[in-house]
MIRO-513295 format. One record per residue (C-alpha): residue number from 1; residue in three letters; x, y, z. Coordinates in nm, 2 decimals, padded with zeros to 4 digits. Example, Ala and Ser with C-alpha at 12.3 -4.5 7.8 and 13.67 -1.06 7.14 Angstrom:
<atoms>
    nr   rest        x        y        z
     1    Ala    01.23   -00.45    00.78
     2    Ser    01.37   -00.11    00.71
</atoms>
This chain:
<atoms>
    nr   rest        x        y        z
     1    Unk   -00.19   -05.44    09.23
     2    Unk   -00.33   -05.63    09.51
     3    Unk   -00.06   -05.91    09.66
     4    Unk   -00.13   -06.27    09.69
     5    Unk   -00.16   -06.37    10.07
     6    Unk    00.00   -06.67    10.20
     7    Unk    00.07   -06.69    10.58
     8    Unk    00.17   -06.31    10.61
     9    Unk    00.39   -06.38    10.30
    10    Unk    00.30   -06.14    10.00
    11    Unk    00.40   -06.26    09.66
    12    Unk    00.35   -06.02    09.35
    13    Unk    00.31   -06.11    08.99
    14    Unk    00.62   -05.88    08.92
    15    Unk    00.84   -06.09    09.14
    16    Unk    00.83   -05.91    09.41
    17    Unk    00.87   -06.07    09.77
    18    Unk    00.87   -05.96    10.12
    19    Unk    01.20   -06.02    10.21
    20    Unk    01.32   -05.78    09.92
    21    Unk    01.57   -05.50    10.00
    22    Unk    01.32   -05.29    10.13
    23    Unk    01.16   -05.52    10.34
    24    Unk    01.46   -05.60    10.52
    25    Unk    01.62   -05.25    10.58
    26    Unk    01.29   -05.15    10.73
    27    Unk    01.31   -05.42    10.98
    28    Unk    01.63   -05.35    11.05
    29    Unk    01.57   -04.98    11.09
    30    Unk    01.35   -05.04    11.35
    31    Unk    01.57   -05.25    11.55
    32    Unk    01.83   -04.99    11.51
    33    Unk    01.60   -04.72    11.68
    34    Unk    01.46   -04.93    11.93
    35    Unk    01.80   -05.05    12.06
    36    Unk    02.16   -04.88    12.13
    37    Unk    02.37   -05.27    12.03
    38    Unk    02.51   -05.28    11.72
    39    Unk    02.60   -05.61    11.68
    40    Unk    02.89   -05.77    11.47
    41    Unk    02.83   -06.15    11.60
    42    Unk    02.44   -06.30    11.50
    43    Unk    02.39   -06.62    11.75
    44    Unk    02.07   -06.87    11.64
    45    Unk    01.98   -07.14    11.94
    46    Unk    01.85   -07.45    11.82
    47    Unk    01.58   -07.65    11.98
    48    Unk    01.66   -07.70    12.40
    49    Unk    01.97   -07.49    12.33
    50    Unk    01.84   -07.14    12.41
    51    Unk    01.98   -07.10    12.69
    52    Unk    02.24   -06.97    12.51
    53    Unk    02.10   -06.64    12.49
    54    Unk    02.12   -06.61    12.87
    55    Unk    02.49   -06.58    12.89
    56    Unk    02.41   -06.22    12.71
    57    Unk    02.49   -05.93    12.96
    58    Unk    02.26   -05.61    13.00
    59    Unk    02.01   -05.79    12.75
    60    Unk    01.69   -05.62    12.61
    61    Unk    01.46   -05.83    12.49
    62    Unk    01.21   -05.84    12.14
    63    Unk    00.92   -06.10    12.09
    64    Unk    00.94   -06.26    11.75
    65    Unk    00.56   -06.11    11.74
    66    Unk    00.65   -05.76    11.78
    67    Unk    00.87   -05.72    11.53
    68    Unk    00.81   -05.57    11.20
    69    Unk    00.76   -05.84    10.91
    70    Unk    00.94   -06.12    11.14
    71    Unk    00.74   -06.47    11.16
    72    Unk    00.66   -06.63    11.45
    73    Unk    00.86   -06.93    11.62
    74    Unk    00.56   -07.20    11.68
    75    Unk    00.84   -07.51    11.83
    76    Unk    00.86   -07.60    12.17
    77    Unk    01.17   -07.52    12.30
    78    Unk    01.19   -07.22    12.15
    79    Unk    01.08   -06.91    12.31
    80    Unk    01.06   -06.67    12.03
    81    Unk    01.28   -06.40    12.10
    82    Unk    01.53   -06.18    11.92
    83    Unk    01.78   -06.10    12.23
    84    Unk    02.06   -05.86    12.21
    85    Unk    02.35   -05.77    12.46
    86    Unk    02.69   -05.77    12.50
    87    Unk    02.91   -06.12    12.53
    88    Unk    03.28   -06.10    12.64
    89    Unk    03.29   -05.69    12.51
    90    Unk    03.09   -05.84    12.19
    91    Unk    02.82   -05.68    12.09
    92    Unk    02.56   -05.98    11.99
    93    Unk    02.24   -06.06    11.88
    94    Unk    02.06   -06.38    11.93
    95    Unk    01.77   -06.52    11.80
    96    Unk    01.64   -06.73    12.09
    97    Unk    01.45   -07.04    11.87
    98    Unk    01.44   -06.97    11.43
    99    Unk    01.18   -07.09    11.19
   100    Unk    01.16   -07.41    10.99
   101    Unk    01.01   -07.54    10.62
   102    Unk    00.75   -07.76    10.86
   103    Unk    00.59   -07.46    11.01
   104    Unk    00.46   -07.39    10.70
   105    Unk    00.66   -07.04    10.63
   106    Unk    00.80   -07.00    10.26
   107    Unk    01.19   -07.10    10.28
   108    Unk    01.24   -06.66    10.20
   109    Unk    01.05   -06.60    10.48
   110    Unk    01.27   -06.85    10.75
   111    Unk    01.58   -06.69    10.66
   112    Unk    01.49   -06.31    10.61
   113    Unk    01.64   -06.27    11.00
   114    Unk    01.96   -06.33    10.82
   115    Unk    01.97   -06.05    10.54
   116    Unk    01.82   -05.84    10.83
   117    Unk    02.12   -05.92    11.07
   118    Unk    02.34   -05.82    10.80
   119    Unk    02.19   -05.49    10.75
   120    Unk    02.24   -05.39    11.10
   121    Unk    02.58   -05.47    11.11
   122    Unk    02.67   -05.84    11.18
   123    Unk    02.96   -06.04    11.07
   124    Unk    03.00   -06.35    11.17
   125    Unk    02.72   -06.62    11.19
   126    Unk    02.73   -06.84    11.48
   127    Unk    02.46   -07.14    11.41
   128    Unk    02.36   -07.40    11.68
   129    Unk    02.09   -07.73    11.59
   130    Unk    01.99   -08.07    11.76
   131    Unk    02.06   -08.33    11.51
   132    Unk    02.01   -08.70    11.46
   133    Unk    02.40   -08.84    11.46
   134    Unk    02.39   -09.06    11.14
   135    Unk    02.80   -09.18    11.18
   136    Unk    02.80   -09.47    11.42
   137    Unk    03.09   -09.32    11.61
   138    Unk    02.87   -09.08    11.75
   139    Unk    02.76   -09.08    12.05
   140    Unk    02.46   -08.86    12.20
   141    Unk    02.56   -08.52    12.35
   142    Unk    02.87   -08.51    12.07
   143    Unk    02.85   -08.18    11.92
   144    Unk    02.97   -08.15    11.60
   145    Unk    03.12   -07.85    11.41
   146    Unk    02.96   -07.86    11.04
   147    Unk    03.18   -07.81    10.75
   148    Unk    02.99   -07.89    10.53
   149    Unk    02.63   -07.97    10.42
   150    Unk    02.38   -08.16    10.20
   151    Unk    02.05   -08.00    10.11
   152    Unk    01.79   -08.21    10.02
   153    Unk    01.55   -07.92    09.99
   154    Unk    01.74   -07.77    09.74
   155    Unk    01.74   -08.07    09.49
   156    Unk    01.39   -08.00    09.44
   157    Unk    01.41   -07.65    09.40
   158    Unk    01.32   -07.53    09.73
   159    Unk    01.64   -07.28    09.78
   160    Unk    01.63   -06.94    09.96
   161    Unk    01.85   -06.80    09.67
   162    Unk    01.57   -06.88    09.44
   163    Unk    01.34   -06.61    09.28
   164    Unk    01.47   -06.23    09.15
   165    Unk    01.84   -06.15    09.31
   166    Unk    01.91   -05.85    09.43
   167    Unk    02.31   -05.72    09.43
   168    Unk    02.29   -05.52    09.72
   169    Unk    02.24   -05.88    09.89
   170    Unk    02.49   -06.07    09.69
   171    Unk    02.58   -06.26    09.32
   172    Unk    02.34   -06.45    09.14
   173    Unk    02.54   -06.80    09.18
   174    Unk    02.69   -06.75    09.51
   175    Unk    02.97   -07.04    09.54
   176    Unk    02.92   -07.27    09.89
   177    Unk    03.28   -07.44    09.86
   178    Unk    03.36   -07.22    10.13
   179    Unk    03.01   -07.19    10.30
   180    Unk    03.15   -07.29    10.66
   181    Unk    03.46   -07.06    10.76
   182    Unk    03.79   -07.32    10.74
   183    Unk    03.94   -07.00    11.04
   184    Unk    03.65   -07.03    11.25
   185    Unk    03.62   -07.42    11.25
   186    Unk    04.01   -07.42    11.34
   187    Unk    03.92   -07.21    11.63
   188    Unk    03.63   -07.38    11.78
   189    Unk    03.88   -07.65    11.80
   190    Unk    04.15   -07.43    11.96
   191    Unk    03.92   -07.38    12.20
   192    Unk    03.73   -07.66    12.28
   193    Unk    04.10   -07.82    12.35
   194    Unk    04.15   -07.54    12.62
   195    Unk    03.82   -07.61    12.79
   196    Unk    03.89   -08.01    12.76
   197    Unk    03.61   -08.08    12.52
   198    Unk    03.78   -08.24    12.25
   199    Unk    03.63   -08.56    12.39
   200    Unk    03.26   -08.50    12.27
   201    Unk    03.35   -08.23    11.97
   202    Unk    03.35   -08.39    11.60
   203    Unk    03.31   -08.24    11.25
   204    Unk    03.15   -08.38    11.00
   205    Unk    02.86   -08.29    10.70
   206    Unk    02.55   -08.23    10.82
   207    Unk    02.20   -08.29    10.60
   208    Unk    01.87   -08.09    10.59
   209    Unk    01.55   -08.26    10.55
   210    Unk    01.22   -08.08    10.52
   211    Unk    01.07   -08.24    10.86
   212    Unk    00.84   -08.23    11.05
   213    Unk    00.87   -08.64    11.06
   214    Unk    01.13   -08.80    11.19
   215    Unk    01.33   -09.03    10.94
   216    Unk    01.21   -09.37    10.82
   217    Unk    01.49   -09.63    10.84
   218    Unk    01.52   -09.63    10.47
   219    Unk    01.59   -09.27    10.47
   220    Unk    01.90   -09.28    10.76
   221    Unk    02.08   -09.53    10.56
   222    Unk    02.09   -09.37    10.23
   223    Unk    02.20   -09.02    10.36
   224    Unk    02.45   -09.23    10.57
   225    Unk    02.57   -09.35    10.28
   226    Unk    02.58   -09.04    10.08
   227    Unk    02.81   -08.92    10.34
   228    Unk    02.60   -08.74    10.59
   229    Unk    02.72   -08.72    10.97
   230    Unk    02.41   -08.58    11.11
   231    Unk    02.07   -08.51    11.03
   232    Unk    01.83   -08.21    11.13
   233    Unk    01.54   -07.96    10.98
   234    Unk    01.73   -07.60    11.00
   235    Unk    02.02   -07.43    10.94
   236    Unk    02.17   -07.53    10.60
   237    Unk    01.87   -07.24    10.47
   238    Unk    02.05   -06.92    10.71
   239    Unk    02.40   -07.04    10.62
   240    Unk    02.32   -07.01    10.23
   241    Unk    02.15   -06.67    10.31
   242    Unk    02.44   -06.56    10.56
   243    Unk    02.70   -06.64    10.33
   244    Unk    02.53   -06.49    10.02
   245    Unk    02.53   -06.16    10.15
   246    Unk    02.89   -06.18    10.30
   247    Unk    02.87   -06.30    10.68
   248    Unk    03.13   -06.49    10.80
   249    Unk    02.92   -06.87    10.87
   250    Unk    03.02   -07.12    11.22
   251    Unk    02.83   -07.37    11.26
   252    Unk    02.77   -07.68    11.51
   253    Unk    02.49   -07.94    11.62
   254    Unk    02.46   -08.12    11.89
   255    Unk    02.39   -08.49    11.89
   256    Unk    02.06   -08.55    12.06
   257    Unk    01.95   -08.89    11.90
   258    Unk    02.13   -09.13    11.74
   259    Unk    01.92   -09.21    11.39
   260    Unk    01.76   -09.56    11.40
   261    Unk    01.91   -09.75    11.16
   262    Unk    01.85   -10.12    11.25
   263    Unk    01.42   -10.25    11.16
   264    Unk    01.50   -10.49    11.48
   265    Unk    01.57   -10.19    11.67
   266    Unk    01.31   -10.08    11.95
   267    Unk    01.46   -09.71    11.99
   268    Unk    01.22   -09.40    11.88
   269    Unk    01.30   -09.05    11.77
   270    Unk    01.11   -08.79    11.94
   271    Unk    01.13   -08.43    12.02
   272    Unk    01.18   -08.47    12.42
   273    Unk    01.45   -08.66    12.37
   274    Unk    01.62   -08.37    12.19
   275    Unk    01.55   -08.09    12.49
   276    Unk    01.63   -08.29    12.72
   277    Unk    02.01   -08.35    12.55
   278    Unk    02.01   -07.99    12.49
   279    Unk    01.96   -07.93    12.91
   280    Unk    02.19   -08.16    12.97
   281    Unk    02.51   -08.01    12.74
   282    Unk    02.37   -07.67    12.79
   283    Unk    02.67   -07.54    13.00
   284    Unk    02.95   -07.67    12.80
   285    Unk    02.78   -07.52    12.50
   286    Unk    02.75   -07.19    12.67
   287    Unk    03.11   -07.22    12.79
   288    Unk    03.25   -07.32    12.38
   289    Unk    03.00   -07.06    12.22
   290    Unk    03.14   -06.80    12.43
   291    Unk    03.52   -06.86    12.44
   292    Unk    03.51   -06.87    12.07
   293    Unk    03.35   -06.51    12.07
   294    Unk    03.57   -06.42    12.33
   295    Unk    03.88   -06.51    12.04
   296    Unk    03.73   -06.37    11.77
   297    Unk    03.76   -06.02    11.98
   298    Unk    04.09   -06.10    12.02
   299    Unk    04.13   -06.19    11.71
   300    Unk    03.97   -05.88    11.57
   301    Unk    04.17   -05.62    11.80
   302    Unk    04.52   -05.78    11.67
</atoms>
């Protein structure tokens, strides 16, 4: 039976999908040949914060375009990479930029890195984002650890979870009470205290929106009042995915605009704004993301 095509995204009549069980353990497969790492920590750099992957030692390097059933990264900012290496003894793998709804991917497609992370080995999620900050209190260049989200997606329908489940990945109603790891949110903040970052480091709910616009006035104000902290276009998808098939989730975004909330106000959300936030906190971020892998190999030998 011949598949229906959409953007190197095959869908069959049978329910079939191409990030199915098969799909996925060939990927990983071939990353398993093609490299010695066998990571247990997955890292995914937000927009400007990519730099993350460069704290990786002895790294080896995969385009996005070279790997087997992987999409392609099409943001600026992002440079399209899978890397892996080693970080304080760690073995790691980072995906240096991720895909989004407004690239025009299907949601199964954005998040099949995850179920392919988890089939090589990895255990613990480590999520960064730039984010709109929606609380007032914030300020830009906060980061804030997420412990909790709001999909807006996912009240019309449009969940990665959706469509045929397979057990090998996880239950058919996974529970997201728990989605962000209550340990690993208590440890960022261990640590951020012994770095002297508990200045700029908040927690708070963050919201998904499908992008690639900016939000309207209108639109700030009502998730503000539904109880969002932040805003942003990724993540919320590859934490339901992570924690479906068992991954341990940590999350954070950093502040890079504050979300116009005022019609008298002559501010304007744009994307330079963002990389430009994400250069600026770049070190510190590199500095928190690694101290808290550094404890969880502590943590892991005890």
């Amino acid at each position: 039976m011949r598949p229906i095509v959409n953007d190197c995204f095959y869908t069959f009549p049978n329910g079939y999908r191409n990030d199915n069980y098969d799909v996925c353990r060939a990927t990983a497969d071939w990353l398993l040949s093609n490299t010695k790492m066998r990571p247990t920590v997955g890292i995914v750099c937000g927009s400007g914060l990519g730099g993350l992957a460069e704290m990786l030692k002895d790294p080896q390097f995969f385009k996005y375009s070279d790997i087997p059933n992987f999409p392609h990264s099409t943001v600026p900012g992002h440079a399209g990479r899978l890397v892996f290496g080693t970080l304080k003894g760690k073995s790691c793998v980072c995906m240096q930029g991720r895909f989004h709804l407004y690239e025009g991917y299907p949601i199964q497609k954005i998040t099949l890195p995850m179920r392919v992370f988890k089939l090589m080995g990895v255990e613990t999620m480590i999520l960064t984002n730039a984010a709109g900050g929606l609380n007032q209190d914030y300020k830009v260049g906060d980061v804030m650890i997420i412990k909790d989200h709001i999909n807006m997606p996912g009240f019309a329908g449009i969940n990665p979870l959706g469509g045929p489940n397979d057990e090998r990945f996880g239950v058919r109603f996974p529970c997201m009470s728990d989605a962000y790891n209550r340990e690993l949110r208590q440890l960022a903040f261990k640590v951020a205290s012994d770095l002297g970052y508990s200045d700029f480091l908040k927690e708070g709910v963050y919201c998904v929106l499908g992008g690639p616009s900016f939000e309207t006035i209108a639109e700030c104000r009502m998730l503000h009042k539904l109880g969002a902290d932040a805003v942003g276009m990724s993540t919320v998808h590859e934490v339901l995915v992570a924690h479906h098939a068992g991954m341990r989730c940590f999350a954070l975004s950093l502040i890079s605009n504050r979300a116009v909330m005022d019609y008298d106000s002559q501010e304007r959300a744009n994307h330079e704004e963002v990389l430009e936030t994400g250069r600026l906190r770049a070190e510190q971020l590199v500095q928190l993301v690694s101290a808290l892998v550094a404890r969880l190999e502590q943590n892991n030998n005890s």
